[in-house]
C-alpha positions as CSV (number, residue, x, y, z in Angstrom):
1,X,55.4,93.4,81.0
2,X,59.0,92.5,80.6
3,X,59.6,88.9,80.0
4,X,63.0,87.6,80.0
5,X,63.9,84.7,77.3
6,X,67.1,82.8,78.3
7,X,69.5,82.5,75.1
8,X,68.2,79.4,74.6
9,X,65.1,78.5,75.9
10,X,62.9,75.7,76.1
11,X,60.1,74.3,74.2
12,X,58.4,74.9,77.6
13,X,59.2,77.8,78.2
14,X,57.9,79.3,74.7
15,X,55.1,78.1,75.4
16,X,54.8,79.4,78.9
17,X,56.0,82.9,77.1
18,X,53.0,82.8,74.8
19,X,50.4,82.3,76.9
20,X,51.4,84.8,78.8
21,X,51.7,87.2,76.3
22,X,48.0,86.0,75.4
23,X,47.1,86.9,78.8
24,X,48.1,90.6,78.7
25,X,47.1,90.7,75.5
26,X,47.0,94.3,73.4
27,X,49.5,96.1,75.0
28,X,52.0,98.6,73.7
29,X,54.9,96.4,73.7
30,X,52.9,93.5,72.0
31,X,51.3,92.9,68.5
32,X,49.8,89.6,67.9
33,X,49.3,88.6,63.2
34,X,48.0,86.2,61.9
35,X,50.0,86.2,59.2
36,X,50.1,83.2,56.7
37,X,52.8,82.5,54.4
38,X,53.4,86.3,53.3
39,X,53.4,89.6,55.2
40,X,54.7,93.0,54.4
41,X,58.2,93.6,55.4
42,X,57.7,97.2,55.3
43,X,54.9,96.5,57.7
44,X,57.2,94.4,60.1
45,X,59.1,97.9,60.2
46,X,56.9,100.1,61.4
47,X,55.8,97.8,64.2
48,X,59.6,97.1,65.2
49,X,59.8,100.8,65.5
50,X,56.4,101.0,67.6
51,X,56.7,98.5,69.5
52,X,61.0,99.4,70.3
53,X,59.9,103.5,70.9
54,X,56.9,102.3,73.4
55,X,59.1,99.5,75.3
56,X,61.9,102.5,76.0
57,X,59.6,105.2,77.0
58,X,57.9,102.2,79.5
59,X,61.2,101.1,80.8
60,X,60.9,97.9,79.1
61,X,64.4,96.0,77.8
62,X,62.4,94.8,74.9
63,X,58.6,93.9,73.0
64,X,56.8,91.4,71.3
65,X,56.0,90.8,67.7
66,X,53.7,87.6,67.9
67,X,52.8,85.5,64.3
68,X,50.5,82.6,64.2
69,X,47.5,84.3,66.7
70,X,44.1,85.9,65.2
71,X,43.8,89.5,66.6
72,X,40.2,89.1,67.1
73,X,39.4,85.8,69.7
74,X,43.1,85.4,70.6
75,X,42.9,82.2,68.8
76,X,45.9,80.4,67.9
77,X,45.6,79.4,64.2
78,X,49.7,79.0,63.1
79,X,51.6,80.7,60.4
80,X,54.0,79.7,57.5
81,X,55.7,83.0,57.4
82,X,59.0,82.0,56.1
83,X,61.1,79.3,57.5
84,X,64.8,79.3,59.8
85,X,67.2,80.2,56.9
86,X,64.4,83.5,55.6
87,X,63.7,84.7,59.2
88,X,67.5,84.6,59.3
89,X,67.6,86.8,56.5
90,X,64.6,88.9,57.7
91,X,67.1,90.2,60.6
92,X,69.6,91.8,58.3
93,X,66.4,93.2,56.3
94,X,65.6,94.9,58.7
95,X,68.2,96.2,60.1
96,X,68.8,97.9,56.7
97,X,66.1,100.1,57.6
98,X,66.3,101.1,61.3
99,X,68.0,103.6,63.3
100,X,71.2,102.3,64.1
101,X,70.8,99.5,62.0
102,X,69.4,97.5,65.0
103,X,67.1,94.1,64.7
104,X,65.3,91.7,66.4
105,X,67.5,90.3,69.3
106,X,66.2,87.1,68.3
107,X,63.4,85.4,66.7
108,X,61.6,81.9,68.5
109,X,59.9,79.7,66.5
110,X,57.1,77.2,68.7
111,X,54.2,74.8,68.4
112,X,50.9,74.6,69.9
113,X,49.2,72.1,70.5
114,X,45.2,73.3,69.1
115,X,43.0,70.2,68.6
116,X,45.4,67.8,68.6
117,X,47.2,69.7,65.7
118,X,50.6,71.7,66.3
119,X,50.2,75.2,65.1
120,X,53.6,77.1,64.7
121,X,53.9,80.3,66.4
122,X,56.8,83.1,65.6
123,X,57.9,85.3,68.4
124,X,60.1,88.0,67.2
125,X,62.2,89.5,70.5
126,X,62.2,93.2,70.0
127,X,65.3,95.1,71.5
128,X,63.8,99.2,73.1
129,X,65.6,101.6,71.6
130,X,68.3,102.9,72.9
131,X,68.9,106.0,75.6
132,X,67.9,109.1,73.7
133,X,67.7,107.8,70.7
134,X,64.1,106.9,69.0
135,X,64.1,104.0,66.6
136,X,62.8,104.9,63.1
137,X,62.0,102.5,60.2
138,X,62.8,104.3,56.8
139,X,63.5,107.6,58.5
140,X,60.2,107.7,60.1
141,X,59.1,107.3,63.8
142,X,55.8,105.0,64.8
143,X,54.3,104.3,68.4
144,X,51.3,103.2,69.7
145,X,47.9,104.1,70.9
146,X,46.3,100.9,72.5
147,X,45.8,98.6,69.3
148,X,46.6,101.4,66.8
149,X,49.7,102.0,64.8
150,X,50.8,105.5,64.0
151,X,53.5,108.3,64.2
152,X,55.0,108.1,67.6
153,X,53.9,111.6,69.1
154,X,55.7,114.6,68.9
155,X,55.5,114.7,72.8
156,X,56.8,111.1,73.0
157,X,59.8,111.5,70.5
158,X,60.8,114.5,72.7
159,X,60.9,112.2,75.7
160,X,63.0,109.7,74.3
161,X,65.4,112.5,72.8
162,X,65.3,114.2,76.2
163,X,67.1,111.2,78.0
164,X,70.1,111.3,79.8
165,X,72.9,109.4,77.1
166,X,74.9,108.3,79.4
167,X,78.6,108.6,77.4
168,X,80.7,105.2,79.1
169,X,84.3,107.4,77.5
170,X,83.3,110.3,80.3
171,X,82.8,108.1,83.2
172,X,85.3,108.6,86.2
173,X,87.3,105.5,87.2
174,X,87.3,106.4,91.0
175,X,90.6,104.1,92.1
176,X,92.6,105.8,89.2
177,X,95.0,108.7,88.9
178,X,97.7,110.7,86.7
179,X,100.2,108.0,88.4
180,X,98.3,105.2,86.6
181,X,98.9,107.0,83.1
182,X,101.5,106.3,80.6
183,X,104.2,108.9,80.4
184,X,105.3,108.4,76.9
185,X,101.6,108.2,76.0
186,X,101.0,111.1,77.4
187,X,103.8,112.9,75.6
188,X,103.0,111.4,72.3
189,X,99.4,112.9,72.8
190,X,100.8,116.3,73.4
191,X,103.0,115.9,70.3
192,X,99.9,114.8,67.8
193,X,97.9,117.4,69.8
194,X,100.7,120.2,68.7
195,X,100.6,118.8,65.0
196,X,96.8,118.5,64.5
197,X,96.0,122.1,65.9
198,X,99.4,123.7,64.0
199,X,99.3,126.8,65.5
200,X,102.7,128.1,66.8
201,X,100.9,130.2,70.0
202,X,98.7,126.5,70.7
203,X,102.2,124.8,71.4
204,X,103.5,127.3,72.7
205,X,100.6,127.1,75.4
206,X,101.0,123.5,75.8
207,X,104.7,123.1,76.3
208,X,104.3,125.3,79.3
209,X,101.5,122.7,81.0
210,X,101.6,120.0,83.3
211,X,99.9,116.9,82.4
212,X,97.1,117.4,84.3
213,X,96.3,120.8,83.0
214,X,96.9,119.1,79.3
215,X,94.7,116.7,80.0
216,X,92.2,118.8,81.9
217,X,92.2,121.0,78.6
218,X,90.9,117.9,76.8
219,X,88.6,117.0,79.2
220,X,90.1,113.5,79.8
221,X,91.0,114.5,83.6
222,X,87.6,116.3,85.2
223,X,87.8,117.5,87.9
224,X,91.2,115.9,89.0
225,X,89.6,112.8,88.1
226,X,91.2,110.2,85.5
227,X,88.2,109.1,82.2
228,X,87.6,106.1,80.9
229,X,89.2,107.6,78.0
230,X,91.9,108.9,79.3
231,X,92.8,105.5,81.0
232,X,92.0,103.6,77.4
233,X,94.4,106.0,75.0
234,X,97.3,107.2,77.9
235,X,96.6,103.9,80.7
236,X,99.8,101.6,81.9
237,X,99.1,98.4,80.5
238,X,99.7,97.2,84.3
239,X,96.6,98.9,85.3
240,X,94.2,97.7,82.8
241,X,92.2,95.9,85.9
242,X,90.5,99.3,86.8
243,X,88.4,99.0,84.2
244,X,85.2,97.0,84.9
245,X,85.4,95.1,81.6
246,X,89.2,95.1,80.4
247,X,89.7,96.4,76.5
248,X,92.2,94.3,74.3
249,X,93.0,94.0,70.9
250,X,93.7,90.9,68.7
251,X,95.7,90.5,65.8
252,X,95.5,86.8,64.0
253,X,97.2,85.4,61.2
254,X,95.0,82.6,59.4
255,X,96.7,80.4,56.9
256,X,95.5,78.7,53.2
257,X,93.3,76.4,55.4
258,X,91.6,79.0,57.5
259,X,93.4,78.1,60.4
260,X,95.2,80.4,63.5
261,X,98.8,80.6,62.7
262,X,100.2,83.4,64.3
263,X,98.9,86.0,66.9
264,X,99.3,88.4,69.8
265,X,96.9,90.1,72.1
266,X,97.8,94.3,72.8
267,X,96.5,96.3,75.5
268,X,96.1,99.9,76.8
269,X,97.7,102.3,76.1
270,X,95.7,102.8,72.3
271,X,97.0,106.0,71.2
272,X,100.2,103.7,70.3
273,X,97.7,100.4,69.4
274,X,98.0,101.3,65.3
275,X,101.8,101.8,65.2
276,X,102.4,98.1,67.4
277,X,99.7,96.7,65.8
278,X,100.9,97.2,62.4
279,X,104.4,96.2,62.8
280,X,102.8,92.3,62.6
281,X,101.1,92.8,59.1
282,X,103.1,91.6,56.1
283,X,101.8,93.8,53.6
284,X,103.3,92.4,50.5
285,X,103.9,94.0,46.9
286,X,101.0,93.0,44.9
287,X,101.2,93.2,41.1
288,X,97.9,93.7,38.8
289,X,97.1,95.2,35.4
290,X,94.7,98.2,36.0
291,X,94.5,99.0,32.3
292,X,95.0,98.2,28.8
293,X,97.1,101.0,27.9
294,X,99.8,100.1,29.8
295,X,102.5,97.1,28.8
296,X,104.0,96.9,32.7
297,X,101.9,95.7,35.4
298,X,101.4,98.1,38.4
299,X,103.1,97.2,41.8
300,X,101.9,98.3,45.1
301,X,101.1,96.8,48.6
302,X,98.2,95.2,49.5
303,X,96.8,97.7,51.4
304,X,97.3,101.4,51.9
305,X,98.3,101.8,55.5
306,X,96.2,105.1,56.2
307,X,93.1,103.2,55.3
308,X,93.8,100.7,58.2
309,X,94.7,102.9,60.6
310,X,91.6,104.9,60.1
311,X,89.6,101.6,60.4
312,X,91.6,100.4,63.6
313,X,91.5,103.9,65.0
314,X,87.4,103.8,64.3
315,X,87.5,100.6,65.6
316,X,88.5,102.3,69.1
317,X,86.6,105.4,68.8
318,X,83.1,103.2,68.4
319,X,83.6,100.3,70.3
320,X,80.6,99.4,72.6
321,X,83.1,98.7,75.6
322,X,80.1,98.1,78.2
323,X,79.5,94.3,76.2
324,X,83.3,93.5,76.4
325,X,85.1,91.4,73.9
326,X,87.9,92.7,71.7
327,X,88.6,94.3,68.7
328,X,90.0,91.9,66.3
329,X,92.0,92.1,63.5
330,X,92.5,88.7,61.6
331,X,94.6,89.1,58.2
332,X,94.1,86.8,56.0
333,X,96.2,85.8,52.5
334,X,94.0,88.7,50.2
335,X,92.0,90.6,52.6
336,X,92.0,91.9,56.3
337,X,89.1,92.0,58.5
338,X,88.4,94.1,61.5
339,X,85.7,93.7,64.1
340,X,84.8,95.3,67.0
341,X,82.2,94.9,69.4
342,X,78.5,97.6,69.4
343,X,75.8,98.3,66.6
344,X,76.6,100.7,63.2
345,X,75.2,103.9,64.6
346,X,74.3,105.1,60.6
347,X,72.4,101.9,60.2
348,X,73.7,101.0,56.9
349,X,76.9,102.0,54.9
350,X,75.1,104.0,52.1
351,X,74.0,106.6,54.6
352,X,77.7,107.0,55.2
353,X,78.1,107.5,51.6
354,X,76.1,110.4,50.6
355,X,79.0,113.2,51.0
356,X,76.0,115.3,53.3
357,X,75.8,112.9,55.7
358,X,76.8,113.4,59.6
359,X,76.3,111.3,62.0
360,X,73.9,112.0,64.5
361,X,76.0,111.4,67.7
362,X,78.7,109.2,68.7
363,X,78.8,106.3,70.7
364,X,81.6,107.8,73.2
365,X,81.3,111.3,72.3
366,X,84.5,112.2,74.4
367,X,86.7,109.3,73.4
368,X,85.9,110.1,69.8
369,X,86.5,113.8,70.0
370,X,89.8,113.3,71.7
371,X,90.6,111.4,68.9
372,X,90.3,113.7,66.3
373,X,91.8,116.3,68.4
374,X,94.6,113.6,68.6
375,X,94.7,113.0,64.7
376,X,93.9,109.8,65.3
377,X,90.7,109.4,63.3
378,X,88.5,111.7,61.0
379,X,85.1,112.3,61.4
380,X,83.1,109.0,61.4
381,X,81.1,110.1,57.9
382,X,84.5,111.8,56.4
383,X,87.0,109.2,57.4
384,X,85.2,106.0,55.9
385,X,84.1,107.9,53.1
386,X,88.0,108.3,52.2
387,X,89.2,104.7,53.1
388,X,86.3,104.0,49.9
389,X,87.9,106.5,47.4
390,X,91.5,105.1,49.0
391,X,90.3,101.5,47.3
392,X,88.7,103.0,44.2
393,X,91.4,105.4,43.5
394,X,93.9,101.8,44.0
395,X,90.7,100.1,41.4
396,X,90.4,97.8,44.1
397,X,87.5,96.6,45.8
398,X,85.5,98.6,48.2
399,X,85.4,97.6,51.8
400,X,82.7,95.0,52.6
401,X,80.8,96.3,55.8
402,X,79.4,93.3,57.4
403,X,76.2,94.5,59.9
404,X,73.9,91.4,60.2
405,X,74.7,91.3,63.8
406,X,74.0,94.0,65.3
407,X,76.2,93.8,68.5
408,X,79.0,93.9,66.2
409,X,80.7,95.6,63.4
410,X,82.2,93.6,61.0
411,X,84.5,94.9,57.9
412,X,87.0,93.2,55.2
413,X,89.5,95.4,53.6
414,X,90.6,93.7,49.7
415,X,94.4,93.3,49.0
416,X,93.9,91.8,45.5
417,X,91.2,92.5,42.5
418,X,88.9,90.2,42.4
419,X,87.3,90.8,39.0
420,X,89.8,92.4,36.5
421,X,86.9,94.2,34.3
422,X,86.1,96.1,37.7
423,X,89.5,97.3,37.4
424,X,89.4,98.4,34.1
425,X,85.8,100.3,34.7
426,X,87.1,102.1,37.5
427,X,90.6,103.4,35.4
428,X,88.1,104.0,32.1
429,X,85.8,105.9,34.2
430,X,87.8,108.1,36.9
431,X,84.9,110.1,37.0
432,X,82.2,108.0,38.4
433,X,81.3,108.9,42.0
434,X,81.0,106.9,45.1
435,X,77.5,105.4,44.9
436,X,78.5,104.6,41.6
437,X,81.3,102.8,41.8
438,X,79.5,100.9,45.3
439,X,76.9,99.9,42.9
440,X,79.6,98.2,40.9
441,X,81.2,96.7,43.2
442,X,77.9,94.9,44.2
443,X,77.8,93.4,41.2
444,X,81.7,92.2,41.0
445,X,81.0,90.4,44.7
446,X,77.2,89.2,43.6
447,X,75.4,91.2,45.7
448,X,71.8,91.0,44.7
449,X,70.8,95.4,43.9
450,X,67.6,96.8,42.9
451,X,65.8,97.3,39.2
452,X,66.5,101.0,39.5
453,X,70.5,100.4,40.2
454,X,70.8,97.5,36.9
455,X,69.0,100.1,35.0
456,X,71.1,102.5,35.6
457,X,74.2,100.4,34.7
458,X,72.9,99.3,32.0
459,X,72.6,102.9,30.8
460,X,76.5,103.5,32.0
461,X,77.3,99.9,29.9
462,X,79.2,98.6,32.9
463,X,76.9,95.2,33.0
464,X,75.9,92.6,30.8
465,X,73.6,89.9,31.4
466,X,70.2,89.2,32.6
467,X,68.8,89.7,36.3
468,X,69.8,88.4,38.3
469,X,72.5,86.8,36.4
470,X,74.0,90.5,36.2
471,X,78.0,90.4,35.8
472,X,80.3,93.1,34.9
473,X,80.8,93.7,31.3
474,X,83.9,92.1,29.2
475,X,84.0,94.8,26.6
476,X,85.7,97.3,28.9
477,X,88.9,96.8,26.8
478,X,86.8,98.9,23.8
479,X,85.2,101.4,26.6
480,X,89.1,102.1,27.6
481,X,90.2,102.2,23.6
482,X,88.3,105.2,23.2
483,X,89.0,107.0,26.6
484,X,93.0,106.8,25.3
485,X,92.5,110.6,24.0
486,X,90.4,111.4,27.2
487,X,93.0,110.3,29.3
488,X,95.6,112.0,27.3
489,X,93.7,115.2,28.3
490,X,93.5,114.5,31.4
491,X,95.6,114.5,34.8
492,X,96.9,111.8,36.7
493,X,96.7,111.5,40.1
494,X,99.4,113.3,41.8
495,X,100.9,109.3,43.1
496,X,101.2,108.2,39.7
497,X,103.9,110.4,38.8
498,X,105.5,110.5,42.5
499,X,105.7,106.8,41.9
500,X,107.3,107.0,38.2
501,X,110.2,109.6,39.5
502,X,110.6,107.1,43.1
503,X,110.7,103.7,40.0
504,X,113.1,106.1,38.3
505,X,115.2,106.7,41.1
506,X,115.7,103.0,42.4
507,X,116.7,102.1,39.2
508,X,119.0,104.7,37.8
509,X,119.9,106.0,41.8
510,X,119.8,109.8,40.7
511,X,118.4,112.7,38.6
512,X,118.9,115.8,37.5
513,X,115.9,117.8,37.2
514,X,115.9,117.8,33.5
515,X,116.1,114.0,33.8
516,X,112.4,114.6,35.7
517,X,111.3,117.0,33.3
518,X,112.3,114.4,30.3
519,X,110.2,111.5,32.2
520,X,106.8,112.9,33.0
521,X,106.9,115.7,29.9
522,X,105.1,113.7,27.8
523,X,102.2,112.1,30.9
524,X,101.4,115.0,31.8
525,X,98.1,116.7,30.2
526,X,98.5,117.9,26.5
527,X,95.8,120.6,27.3
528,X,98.9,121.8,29.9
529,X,100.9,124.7,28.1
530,X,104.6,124.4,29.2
531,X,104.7,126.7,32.0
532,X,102.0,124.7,33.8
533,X,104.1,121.7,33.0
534,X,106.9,123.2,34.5
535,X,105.1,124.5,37.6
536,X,103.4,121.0,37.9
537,X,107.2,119.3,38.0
538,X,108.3,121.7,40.8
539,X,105.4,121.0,42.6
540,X,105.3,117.3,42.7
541,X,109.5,117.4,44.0
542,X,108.6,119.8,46.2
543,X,105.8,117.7,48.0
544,X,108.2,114.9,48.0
545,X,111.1,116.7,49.2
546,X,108.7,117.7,52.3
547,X,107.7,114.0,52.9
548,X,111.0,113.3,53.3
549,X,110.5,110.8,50.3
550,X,114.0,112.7,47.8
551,X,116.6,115.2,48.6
552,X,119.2,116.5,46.9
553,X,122.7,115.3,46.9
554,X,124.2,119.0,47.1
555,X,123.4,122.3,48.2
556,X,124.7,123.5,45.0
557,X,121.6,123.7,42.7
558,X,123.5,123.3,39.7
559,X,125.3,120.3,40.3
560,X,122.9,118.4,42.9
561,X,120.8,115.7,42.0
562,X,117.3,114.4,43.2
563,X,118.2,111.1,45.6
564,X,115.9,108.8,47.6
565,X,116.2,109.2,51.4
566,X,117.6,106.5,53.3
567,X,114.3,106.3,55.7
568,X,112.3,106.1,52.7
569,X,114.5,103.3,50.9
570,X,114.5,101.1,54.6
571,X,110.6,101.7,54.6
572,X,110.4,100.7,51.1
573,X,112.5,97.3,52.3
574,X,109.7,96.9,55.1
């Protein structure tokens, strides 16, 4: 039984729908409540997840969740379960809790005429899960037996798993060949290639291939024949037609009033897309107070540029290119948001996390792999779970993952504070882990958390108020007056002084090393005797004589200074 609902169908054809589902009745891929004004969500679940498992393993694009019909006489009686605006909500409930983070594809609302009375019927559109992989509610599997809901079947879950995933990055383009391939792309992937693996015998081996061999090595040319990936990271732009849906990027300037005014669309090839996409952004030097044991105010940009390139680089590596659209990346005054088009695979962002966490597959398993071989992206789980500390370490706002669609991944990077006793939490309590700090960060944006999660803030002292009316507590100011000794005690991180010796050096133009020693001496721990202090000094000029950030002004040690490059001072100016 697969009945196919337009977008937006009629009153007509609702009803038609119904009655036919009536018709067929108990089936696998249809559950008929009766359902008043209250049902159990976790109940809703489990049935999602039957009803999704039994419509893939049946070939089925979707099943049928039916409230406002009796289950015993078929008998149309209506229901008040929740109205537009809560079955709204109900979607991104739900999607919390499934595989994938997938939800209803929609949900129809319709009267009935019974008696002369109209009786409103809900009919919730139920998507089959997806090639290989079985849909789960709350980590668990469900199916059904005629009428009866249960564990979906060992046999059955091995049927599902057992499907061919078909992976779109490994398909062949059949018209396309080495000629249709960016030369420079190409050679820029051989380059990261070199630098990523860092073995001297691994370049070595690579400067003496062709491209085709390169790229057969990285399985982007099989058998002579050019991928989908290959044509998306190393394509000429002027061949972007062979692909059956063509892949662009956006970048979107809006202005104080919400509206467009700037933007350019980029194309293949997207191993360059981050470097000519983030020429456009402005990036400005943002100025905030972090602390309370500081008189200056820190400066920095708004955003940290590895953090967006990870994000635009995921953007690429899980697109779901098979629904088209593009990836967008629309800057705003204070915060940047990307979007590109296919479901969350984790499901929801706290999966991501929990520092165990892996993902299960990926949605182009050789696009992404490529990537990483290309030091393009991290791992999905490791790379987003360091764009997060990125913001935290910064005692800026975590990234805001936006999954209520679920064709679409939707997620706003901060360039400003937005609540200063965040801030000052974060800097009194370096400490606190992940989940921690995400719990607090809930709270600074209003998002509504659990009686377990207040309590345990409360116990940390980080909130004040009364639920809901939770907000983040104004006292910090004492909580940092006592961590003054503490943070005496303890290190900064490694930027903090790279970024005193580089304020240092654009204000005085040079240093001896003593000059260094005399600045940070007294920052650095007091629990560091002086030989650690004076190893920890080498170390930090070191690691920014090798980042090309200083050099010296002489090659005699005695007399030479510590200088600021001139790369680093024109990307300073940038």
């Amino acid at each position: 039984m697969n009945l196919l609902v337009d977008n937006q169908p009629s009153e007509s054809e609702l009803l038609e729908l119904l009655n036919k589902l009536i018709q067929n009745w108990e089936t696998e891929v249809a559950e008929f409540k009766e359902a008043g004004k209250d049902y159990d969500k976790n109940k809703i679940g489990q049935y999602f997840s039957a009803i999704s498992n039994e419509a893939n393993l049946k070939g089925l694009q979707y099943g049928w969740l039916v409230f406002g019909v009796r289950n015993k006489n078929k008998e149309i009686v209506g229901s008040d379960y929740r109205d537009t605006k809560g079955l709204d909500t109900l979607k991104q409930e739900i999607s919390v809790g499934t595989t994938g983070g997938i939800s209803f594809i929609e949900i129809y609302g319709v009267y009935s005429e019974v008696k002369n009375e109209k009786k409103r019927v809900i009919l919730f559109q139920i998507p089959a899960a997806t090639t290989a992989t079985p849909t789960g509610w709350n980590d668990h599997f469900y199916g059904r037996n005629g009428e009866s809901l249960g564990a979906l079947s060992v046999e059955e879950l091995d049927r599902i798993r057992g499907q061919e995933k078909k992976d779109w990055s490994k398909q062949i383009i059949s018209e396309a060949n080495i000629e249709h391939l960016d030369k420079d792309a190409v050679a820029l992937a051989r380059e990261n290639y070199k630098k990523k693996m860092n073995k001297s015998y691994i370049s070595d081996e690579v400067d003496q291939m062709t491209d085709e061999q390169f790229l057969t090595k990285l399985k982007l040319i099989i058998n002579g024949k050019i991928t989908n990936a290959a044509m998306l990271l190393l394509g000429r732009e002027d061949y972007d037609y062979l692909f059956n849906s063509v892949p662009e990027a956006s970048w979107r300037v809006f202005d104080s009033k919400n509206e467009i005014s700037d933007y350019e669309i980029f194309k293949i090839p997207y191993i360059t897309l981050s470097e000519r996409l983030f020429g456009k952004i402005r990036n400005l030097t943002y100025r905030y107070m972090p602390n309370q044991l500081t008189l200056f105010p820190t400066e920095t940009k708004q955003y940290d540029m590895w953090l967006l390139r990870e994000l635009l680089n995921n953007c690429i590596a899980h697109s779901e290119y098979t629904l088209g659209g593009r990836i967008y990346l629309n800057e705003f005054e204070d915060k940047i948001i990307l979007t590109n088009p296919g479901s969350f695979l984790p499901g929801k962002i706290e999966k991501v996390l929990d520092p165990g966490y892996n993902p299960p597959f990926y949605r182009n398993q050789l696009l992404a792999e490529t990537m990483v071989k290309l030091n393009m992206i991290d791992s999905q789980s490791i790379g987003i779970r360091r764009v997060f500390r990125i913001q935290r370490d910064r005692y800026f706002p975590l990234p805001d993952y936006d999954l209520s669609n679920r064709q679409q991944v939707k997620v706003c990077v901060y360039g400003k504070v937005l609540d200063e006793n965040y801030s000052q939490i974060l800097f009194a309590n370096p400490d606190f882990d992940l989940e921690t700090v995400f719990l607090i960060d809930c709270v600074q944006k209003r998002i509504k958390i659990d009686k377990d999660a207040i309590k345990y803030l409360r116990k940390l002292k980080v909130i004040e108020g009364k639920s809901p009316n939770i907000f983040l507590s104004a006292s910090v100011s004492e909580t940092i007056g006592e961590q003054s000794q503490y943070v005496k005690n303890k290190a900064f991180d490694d930027q903090y002084y790279k970024d005193l010796i580089v304020k240092y050096l654009e204000q005085y133009g040079s240093a001896k090393k003593r000059d260094i020693k005399e600045l940070l001496w007294d920052k650095l721990p007091e629990v560091m005797n002086d030989k650690q202090k004076e190893s920890k000094i080498v170390n930090l000029l070191t690691s920014m004589r090798k980042k090309e950030i200083i050099k010296t002004d002489s090659k005699n040690q005695q007399r030479s200074s510590w200088i600021l490059t001139k790369e680093f001072k024109q990307e300073r100016q940038n």
